[in-house]
N, C-alpha and C positions, 0 to 999 in steps of 0.2 A: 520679484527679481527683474532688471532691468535689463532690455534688451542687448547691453552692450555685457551685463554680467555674466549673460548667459554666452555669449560671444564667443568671451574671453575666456568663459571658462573654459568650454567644450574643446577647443585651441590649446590649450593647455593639457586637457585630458588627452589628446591624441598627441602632443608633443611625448607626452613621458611614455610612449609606447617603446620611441625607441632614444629617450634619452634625460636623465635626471635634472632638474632645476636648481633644487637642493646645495648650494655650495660653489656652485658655477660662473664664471664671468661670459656676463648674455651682452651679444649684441644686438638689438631688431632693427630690423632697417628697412624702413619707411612706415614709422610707428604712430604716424596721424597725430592725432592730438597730444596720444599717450597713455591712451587707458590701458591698454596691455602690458606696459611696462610697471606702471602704477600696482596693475593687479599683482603681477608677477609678483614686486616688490613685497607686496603686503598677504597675500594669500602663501605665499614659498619663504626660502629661506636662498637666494642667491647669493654669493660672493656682492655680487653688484648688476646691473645693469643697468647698459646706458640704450639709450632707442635715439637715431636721428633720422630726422624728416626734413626735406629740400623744401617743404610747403607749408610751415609753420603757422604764419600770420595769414599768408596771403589765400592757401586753404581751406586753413582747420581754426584760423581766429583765434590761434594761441601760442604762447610763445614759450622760451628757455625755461627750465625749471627743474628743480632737484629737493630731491631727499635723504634721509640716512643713505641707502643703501643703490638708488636710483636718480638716471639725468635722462633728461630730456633735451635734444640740442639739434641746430641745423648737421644737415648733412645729406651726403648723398651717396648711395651704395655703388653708383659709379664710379666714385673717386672717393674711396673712406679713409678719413682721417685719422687712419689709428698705425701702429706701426704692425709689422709682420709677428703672426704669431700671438696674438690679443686676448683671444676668446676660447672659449672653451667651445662655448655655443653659439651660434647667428642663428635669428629667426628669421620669419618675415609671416605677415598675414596678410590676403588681401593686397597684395602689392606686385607681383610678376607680373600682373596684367597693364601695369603702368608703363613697366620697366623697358626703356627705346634700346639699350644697349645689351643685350641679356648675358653676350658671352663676357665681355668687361665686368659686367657685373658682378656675375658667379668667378671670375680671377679674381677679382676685390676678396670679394666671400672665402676664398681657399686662402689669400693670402695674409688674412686677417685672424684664421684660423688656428691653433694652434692644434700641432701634430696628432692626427685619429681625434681630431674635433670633429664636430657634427651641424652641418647644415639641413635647418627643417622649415619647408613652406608648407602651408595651402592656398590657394586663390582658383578664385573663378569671378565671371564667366569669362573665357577665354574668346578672344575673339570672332572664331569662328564656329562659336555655338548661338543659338535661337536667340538669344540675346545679349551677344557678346560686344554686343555696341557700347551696351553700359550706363547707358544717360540714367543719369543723378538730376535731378530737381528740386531747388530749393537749399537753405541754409541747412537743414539737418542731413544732406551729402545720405540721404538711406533712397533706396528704390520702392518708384511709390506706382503698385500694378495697372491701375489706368492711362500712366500714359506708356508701361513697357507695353500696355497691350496694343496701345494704341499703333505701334509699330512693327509690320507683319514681320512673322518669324525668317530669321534670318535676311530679311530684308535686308540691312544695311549691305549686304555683300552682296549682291546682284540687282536691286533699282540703283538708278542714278537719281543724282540729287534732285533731277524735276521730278521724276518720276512719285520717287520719295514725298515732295512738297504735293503735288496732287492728291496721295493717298493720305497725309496727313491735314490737308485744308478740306476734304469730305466728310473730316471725323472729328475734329477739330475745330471749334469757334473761339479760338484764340492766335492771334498772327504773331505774339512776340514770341507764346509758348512751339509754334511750330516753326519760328526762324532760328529758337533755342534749340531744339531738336537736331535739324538742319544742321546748323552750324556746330553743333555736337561731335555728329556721328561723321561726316564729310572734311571737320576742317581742325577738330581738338585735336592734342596731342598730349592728351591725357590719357588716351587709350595707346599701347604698343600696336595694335593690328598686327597680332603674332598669330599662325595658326598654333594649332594644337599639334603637327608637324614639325612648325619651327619649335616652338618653344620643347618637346621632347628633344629632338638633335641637341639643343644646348645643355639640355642638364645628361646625356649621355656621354658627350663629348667634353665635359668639364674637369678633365682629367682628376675627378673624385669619384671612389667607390659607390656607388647607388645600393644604399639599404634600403629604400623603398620607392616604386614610382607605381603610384595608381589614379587611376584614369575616372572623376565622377561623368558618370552617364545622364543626359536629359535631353530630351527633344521639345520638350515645352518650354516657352519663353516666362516661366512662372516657377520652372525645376528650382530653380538654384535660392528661390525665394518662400517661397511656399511647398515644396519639395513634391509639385502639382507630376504626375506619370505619365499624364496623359498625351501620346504624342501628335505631332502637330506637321510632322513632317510627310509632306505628300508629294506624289510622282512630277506634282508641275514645279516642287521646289524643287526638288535634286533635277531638274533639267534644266532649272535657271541655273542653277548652283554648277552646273558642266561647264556651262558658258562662261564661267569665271576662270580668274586663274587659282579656285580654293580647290581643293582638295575634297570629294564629297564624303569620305573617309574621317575627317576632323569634323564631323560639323554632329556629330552625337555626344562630343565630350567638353562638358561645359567647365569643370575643373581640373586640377592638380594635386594631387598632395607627396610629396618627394620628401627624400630625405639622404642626404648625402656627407660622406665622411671621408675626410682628409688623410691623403698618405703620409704616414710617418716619415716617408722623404721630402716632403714637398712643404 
């Protein structure tokens, strides 16, 4: 079984905790290539779904496409192109940690909803966890443990970028792979750089019901990938970590998983 089957499935099994697939018009939003909408499609029996991604081509190297029961299409869950009242269900995988605008977002998400519909994420790492920086390497977009190790935990939120470039060019005998790096974690905006602070206020204050919000626990920059226990966090990091403006409180929780449901007024 392939790594993304297994992905998708597990994602799946915790969706229907608190919410059936079965017959439903699904939205996902920000669906990458499309493998979980595909699955959906073909493993369930939905109404339909459709998945849109703002990153298509330029990404995920893949473009529009559709089936019986499933589309794949641009978009963006900042500004979704559907009318009020759409879905039964919105998902998302993997994708809050993207997301620059979160409380637009989630009013997208309620208003695309239709009445005691159901909003369900997970994602991690959240920014402000041991490797919440996030660097991706290479065309297969998966996390490859040599070079997150390469990057001391939670570093990115208290070195500065020289700082950063020194402990990376001692460890490192490659200068493109460590200005990738660099230029990554200091200057992408492909990461939010949300705490784990911000990003709870937003899904509490999103004027929908919270059926679920829990919190994945790791202090190793290896948790969220190899689901490694071993903590890494020591007295000389939480006193770099003061000196920021983070929160030392946010930096044990490297995901999400929420789930939220629409007022029958709204």
């Amino acid at each position: 079984m392939s790594d993304a089957t297994t992905y998708n499935r597990n994602f799946c099994n915790s969706l229907q905790e608190f919410s059936n697939i079965d017959s439903k018009s699904i939205l996902d939003v920000g669906c990458g290539n499309g493998d979980l909408v595909r699955y959906i499609a073909t493993h369930y029996k939905p109404k339909y779904i459709i998945g849109i991604e703002p990153a298509l081509e330029v990404y995920w190297d893949a473009s529009e496409c559709s089936g019986e029961n499933w589309r794949v299409q641009y978009g963006d869950v900042e500004h979704i192109d559907f009318d009020d009242n759409t879905f039964d269900l919105v998902i998302s995988y993997s994708t809050f940690e993207h997301i620059n605008e979160i409380d637009i977002a989630l009013n997208e998400v309620k208003r695309v909803l239709k009445p005691y519909g159901r909003f369900y994420t997970e994602f991690m790492p959240i920014w402000t966890s041991a490797a919440g920086h996030h660097f991706l390497h290479g065309k297969d977009r998966w996390w490859t443990p040599e070079h997150i190790l390469s990057i001391p935990p939670w570093g990115h939120l208290y070195l500065t970028e020289i700082e950063m470039k020194q402990h990376l060019e001692y460890l490192i005998n490659d200068k493109s792979l460590v200005e990738e790096i660099l230029s990554y974690i200091y200057h992408s905006n492909y990461i939010n750089r949300r705490s784990r602070s911000e990003l709870s206020h937003a899904f509490f204050t999103s004027q929908m019901i919270v059926k679920c919000y829990e919190e994945r626990v790791s202090f190793n920059r290896l948790g969220f990938i190899t689901g490694e226990k071993t903590s890494e966090l020591t007295n000389d990091i939480i006193d770099s970590i003061k000196k920021t403006k983070y929160n030392v409180e946010d930096i044990g929780v490297a995901g999400l998983r929420v789930c939220l449901e629409k007022y029958s007024s709204l």
